[in-house]
N, C-alpha and C positions, 0 to 999 in steps of 0.2 A: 625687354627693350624699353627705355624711358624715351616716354611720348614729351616729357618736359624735362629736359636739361638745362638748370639753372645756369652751372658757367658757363656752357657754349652762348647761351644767349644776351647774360650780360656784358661776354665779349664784344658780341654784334650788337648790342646798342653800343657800347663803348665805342667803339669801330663809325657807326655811324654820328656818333655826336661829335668825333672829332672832323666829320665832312660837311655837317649842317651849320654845325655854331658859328665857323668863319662869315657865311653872308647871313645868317639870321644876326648875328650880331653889327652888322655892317648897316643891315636894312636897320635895326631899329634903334643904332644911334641917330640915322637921319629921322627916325619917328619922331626921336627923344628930343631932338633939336632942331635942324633946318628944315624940317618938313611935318610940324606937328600935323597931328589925326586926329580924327574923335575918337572919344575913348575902346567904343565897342569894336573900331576895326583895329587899333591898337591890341585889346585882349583876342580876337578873333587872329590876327597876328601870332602872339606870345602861344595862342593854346596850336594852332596847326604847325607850329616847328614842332612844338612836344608830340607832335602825331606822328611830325617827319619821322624825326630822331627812332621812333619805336617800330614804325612801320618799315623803314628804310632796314633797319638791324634782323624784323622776323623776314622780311623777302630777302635778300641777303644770303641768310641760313636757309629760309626754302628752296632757292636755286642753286644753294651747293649740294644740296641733300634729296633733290629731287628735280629740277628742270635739267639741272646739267647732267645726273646720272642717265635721265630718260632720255635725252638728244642722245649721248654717246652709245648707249647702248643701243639706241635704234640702227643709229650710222653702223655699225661694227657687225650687228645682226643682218641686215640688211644688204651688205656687206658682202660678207660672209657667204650667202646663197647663191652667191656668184649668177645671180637675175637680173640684168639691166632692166629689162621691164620693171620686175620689182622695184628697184631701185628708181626711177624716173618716175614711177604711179605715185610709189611714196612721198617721197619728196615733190614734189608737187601739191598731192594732198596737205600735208603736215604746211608746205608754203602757204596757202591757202587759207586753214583753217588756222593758223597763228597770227595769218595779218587780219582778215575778217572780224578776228575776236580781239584785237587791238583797243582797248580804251581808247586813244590818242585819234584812231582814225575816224570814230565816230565825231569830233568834235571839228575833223577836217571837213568831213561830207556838208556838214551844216554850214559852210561856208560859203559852199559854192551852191544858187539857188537854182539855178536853170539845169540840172544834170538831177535826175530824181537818188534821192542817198542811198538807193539798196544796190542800184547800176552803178554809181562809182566805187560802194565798197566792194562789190563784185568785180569789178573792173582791175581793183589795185591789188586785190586778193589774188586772182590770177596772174598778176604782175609778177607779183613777189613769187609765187608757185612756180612759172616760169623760168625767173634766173635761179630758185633755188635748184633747181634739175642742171641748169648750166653748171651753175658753180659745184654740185656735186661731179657731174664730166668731167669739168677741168680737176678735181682731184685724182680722178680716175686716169686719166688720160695726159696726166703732167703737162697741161698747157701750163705756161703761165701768165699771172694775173694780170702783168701789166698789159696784155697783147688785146685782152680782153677790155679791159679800160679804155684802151685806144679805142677800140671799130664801136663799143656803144655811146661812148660819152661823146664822139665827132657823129656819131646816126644824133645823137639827144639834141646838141645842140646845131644841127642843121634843122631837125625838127620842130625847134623851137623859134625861127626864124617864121613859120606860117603860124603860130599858137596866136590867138589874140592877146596884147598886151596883158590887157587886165587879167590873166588866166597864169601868167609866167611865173609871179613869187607863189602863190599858192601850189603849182605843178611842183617845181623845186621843192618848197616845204613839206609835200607829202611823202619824199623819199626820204628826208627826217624821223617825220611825225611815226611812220606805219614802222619803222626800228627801234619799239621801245623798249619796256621791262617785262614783255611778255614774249616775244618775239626772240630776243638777243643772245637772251642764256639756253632756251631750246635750241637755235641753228647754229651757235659756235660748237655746243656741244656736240651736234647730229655731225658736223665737218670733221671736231675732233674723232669724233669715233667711223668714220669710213677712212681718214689718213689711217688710223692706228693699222689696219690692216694689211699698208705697204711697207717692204722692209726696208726703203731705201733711208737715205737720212735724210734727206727734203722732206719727208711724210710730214712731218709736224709742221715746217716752215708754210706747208702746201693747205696745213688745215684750218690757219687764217686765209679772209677774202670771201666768205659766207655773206656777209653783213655787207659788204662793199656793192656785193653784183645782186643781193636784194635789193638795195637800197635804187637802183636804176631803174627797178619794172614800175613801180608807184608814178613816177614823174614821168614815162613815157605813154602810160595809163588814164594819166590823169588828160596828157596833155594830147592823145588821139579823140578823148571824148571831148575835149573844148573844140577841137576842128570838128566833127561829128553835129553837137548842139548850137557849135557856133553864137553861144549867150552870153550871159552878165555872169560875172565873180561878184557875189554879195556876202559884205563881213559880218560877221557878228561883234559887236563891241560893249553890250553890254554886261558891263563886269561892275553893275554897284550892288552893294552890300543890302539885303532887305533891312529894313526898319528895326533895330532892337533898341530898350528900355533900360535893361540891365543884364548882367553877368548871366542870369537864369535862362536871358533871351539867346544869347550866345550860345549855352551848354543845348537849349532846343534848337537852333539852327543847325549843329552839326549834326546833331541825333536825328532830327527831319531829312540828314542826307543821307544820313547811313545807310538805311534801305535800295537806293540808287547805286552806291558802289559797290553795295554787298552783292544785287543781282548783275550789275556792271564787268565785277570780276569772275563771277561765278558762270555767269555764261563765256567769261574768258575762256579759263582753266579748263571746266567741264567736259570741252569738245577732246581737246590734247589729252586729255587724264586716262578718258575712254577711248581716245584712238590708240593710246601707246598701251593700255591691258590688253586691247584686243590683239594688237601686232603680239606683245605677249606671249597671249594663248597660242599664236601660228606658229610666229617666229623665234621668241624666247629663251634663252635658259637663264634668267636669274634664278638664286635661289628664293626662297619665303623669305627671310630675313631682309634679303635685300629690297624686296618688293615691301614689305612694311614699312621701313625706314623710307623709300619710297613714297610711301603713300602720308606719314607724317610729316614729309615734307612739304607735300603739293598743300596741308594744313597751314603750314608754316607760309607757306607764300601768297595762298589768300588771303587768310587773316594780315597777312604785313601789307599787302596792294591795296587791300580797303582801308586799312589807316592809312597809309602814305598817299595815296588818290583824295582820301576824306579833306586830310588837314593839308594837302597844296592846292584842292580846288576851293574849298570853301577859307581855307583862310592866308592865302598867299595872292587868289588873282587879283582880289580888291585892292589890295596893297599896292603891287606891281604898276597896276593901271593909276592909281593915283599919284605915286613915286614919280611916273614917267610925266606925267601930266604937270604936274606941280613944278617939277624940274625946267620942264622944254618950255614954259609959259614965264618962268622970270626972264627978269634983263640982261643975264647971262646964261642964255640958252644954249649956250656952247658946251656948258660945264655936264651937258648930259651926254657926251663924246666921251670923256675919261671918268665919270661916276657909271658908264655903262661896261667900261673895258673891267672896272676896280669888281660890279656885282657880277660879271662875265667871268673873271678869273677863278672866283671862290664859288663859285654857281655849279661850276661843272663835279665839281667831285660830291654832291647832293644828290648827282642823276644813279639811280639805283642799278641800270645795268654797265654806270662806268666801273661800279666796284666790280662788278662781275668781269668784266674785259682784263681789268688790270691785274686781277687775279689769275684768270687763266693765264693769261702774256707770262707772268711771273713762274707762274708754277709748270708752264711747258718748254719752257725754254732755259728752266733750271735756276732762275736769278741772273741770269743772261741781261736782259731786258727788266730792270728794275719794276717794283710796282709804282714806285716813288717816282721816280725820273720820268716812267711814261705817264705819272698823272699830275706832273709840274709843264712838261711839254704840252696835255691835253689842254690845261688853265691856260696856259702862254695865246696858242691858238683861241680858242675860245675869246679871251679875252680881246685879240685883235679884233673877232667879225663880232664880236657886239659894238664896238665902236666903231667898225665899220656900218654897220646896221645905223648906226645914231647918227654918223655921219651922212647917209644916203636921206635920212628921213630929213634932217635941215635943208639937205641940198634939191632933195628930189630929184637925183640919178638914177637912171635906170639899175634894176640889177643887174642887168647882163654885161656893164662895164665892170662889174666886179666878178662875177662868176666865169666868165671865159677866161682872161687874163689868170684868175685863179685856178682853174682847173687843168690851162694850158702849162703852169708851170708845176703842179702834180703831177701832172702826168708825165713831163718833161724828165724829173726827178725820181720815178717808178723805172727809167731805164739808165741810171746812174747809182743811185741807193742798193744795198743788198736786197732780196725780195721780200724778206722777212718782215722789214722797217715798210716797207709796198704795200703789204698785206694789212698789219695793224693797222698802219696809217691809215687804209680807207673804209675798215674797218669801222675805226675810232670815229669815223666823220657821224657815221649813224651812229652810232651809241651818244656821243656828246649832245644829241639833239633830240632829248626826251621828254619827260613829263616834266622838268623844270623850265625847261626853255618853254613848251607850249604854256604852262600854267603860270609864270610869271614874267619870262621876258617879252612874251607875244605880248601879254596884255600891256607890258612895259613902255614897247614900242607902242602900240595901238595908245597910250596916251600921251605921250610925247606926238605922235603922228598927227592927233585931233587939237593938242594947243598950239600947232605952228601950223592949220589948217589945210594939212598935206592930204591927198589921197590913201585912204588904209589898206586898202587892198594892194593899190601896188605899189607901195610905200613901206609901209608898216608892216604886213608880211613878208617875207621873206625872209625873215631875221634866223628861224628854223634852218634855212638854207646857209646861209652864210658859217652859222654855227657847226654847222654841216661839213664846211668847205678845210676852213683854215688850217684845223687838225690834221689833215690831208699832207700839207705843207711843213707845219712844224713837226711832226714825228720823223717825216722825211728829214727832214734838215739836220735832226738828230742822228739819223741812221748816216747821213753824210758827215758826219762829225765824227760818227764812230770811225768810218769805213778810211777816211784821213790819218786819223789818230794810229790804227793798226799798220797802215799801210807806212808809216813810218820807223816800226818796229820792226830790227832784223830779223831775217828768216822766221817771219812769223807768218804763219795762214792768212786766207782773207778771211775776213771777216765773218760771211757766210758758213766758210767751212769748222769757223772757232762756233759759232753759234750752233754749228746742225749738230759737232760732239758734244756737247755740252746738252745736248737734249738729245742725243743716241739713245742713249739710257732708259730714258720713258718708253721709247720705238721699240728697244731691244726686248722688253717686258710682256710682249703682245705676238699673238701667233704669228711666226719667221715664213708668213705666205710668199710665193713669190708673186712677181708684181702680173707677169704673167698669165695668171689664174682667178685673180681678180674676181672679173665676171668673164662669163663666157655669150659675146657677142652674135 
């Protein structure tokens, strides 16, 4: 078996440079022109796209080749033993141990200073652990997703009603931040592989919404321990570039970070690597083969996280923050409303576990669900709530007049839309809101925030959330387009039922259990 396969991989760069170059080339026409830089964040620039680009393409290949094989085999193993206990221990654990070792959530803890950082990642760790046992029930148990959306997101936002102001964008942002590229392609995969086990033809429809009802325990987590400390939200904004001389000092700046993401991801991965041999050994039957190719994956995906972590932390937030800064401080400060929608549209398909979502969507649903269309739909959204974002930081609007009116008509839409379009879409809300967003538009926002002298904290964050929200919306809107379009075609199925044959076939492939036997309660 080849530990390096050259074409698969220069596929996956190829793959990821047609997702990077759109806003690397966008940002550094404004370098090149309305917004010159000094030279060394300009090269600290040009060299961390070339990190994205290669980093983005080996994680990519690790998560098909090993994060999603290990989620779906657990779901299906697990499964399989027809042990609800098993089943709720697990998933719980794996919840836990996937957001705890979250890159993104480390940089959230530091935000908030009166809450000590081990108790909040503990706090949002069990969060996620949590709805992951829900959201694997409702597979089990064919609830559906929207029913579930309703009774938390109306408990979220009555509870957000006592959260102290200052505490509100940052809560919302955490249900972003802790759904990243470590997180995203283990639990769609773990969902995938517990549906595989029902016969019906909703299984697959059923085995989106992992990512939707994670994404709730973080912000409900964040936002019991602000009532609990009852303190100050304190930002971090320092995002300037140390002192370098020359190109030498550049190539030593990112080499002096390397050590920080290499142990960064390593204690990511580490935990998940050795929880899923050991389930394994109990529960298992891959064969050796499979378990190899395996294990050259979880290669594959460290080595791609610590370049893509390297070159967006060390040479995209300096940019970001000064872009945003330079922008909102001229005499048309307006113009960072639509220069933020333009780096919001091309931003989203750079977020490493969007490729992974728009993959799976595609390939489970048989081309049902384009990859294309749902990642022009994902930019469309996206692009709304960053200029929504930019919008709120001129005006200094609360977030909460954008998030309820927006969620209220998500949600409004999850009982009109087929479920399927339900599922992605809320979904999609967490994935679109990753390491691009934390490592370049927060700092984006946080400098625009500080030249129109807004408040940062409840201003300037939340933009996570927002980016969060809107995909919500437009995937929906999509799924109402389709559900129109069909419904005009004679004697033709709904929609739902066109989509669930059209991905029978994947279902039909995997033991014909009945639903029945499942587990035994």
């Amino acid at each position: 078996m080849k530990i390096f396969n050259k074409t698969i991989v220069s596929e996956k760069i190829r793959e990821s440079l047609s997702s990077v170059l759109p806003v690397s080339a966008i940002v550094l026409l404004l370098l090149l022109t309305f917004i010159p830089v000094p030279p060394e964040m300009l090269l600290a620039f040009v060299v961390g796209a070339l990190l994205l680009v290669v980093g983005m393409g080996l994680f990519t290949l690790g998560a098909e080749t090993a994060m999603s094989p290990m989620g779906e085999h657990m779901g299906s193993a697990m499964t399989r033993t027809r042990k609800l206990s098993l089943i709720v221990i697990v998933s719980f654990l794996v919840g836990v141990m996937v957001t705890v070792s979250e890159p993104d959530l480390q940089v959230l803890a530091n935000q908030i200073s009166s809450i000590p950082n081990y108790l909040l990642i503990l706090a949002v760790g069990v969060g996620v652990g949590l709805f992951l046992v829900i959201a694997m029930l409702r597979i089990l148990l064919k609830i559906k997703l929207k029913y579930l959306l309703l009774v938390f997101y109306s408990a979220l936002f009555i509870l957000a009603f006592f959260v102290p102001k200052n505490f509100l964008s940052l809560a919302f942002d955490s249900g972003g931040v802790t759904t990243g590229p470590m997180t995203v392609p283990f639990i769609m995969a773990l969902g995938l592989g517990v549906a595989a086990i029902r016969s019906d033809n909703e299984a697959d429809n059923d085995s989106f919404g992992l990512v939707a009802l994670c994404s709730i325990g973080p912000i409900i987590a964040v936002m019991i321990l602000s009532l609990i400390f009852n303190g100050e939200a304190e930002a971090f904004t320092d995002y300037s570039m140390p002192s370098v001389s020359s190109s030498r000092d550049i190539f030593e700046m990112f080499l002096k970070a390397l050590p920080h993401y290499a142990k960064e991801v390593a204690v990511a991965i580490a935990p998940l690597a050795i929880f899923f041999f050991v389930f394994q050994i109990f529960c298992g039957r891959l064969p050796k083969d499979s378990l190899i190719k395996i294990l050259i994956g979880i290669g594959y995906t460290y080595v791609g996280l610590v370049i893509f972590l390297l070159g967006v932390n060390v040479g995209f937030m300096a940019v970001g923050n000064y872009i945003g800064f330079e922008i909102a401080s001229s005499d048309y400060s307006w113009i960072i409303v639509p220069m933020g929608m333009l780096i919001g549209y091309f931003i989203v398909s750079a977020e490493p576990a969007v490729q992974v979502l728009t993959k799976q969507v595609e390939d489970t649903t048989s081309g049902a669900i384009p990859r294309k269309l749902l990642g022009t739909s994902l930019s469309i959204g996206v692009a709304a709530s960053v200029g929504l974002a930019m919008l709120r930081i001129l005006t200094g609007i609360s977030i909460m007049w954008f998030l309820i009116p927006g969620y209220i008509i998500a949600i409004s839409l999850a009982f009109i839309v087929p479920d399927i379009f339900t599922s992605i879409a809320f979904d999609s809300g967490g994935v679109a809101s990753g390491a691009m967003t934390a490592t370049f538009l927060l700092p984006f926002s946080v400098g625009a925030c500080e030249a129109v002298g807004g408040n940062i904290v409840e201003d300037a964050f939340g933009v996570v959330a927002m980016v969060a929200m809107t995909p919500l919306i437009t995937i929906q809107i999509l799924g109402l387009i389709y559900k129109f379009k069909q419904a005009k075609l004679p004697a033709v199925e709904s929609s739902e039922e066109i989509i669930s044959e059209e991905i029978v076939e994947i279902s039909s492939e995997q033991p014909d259990t009945a639903d029945e036997d499942i587990i035994d309660f």
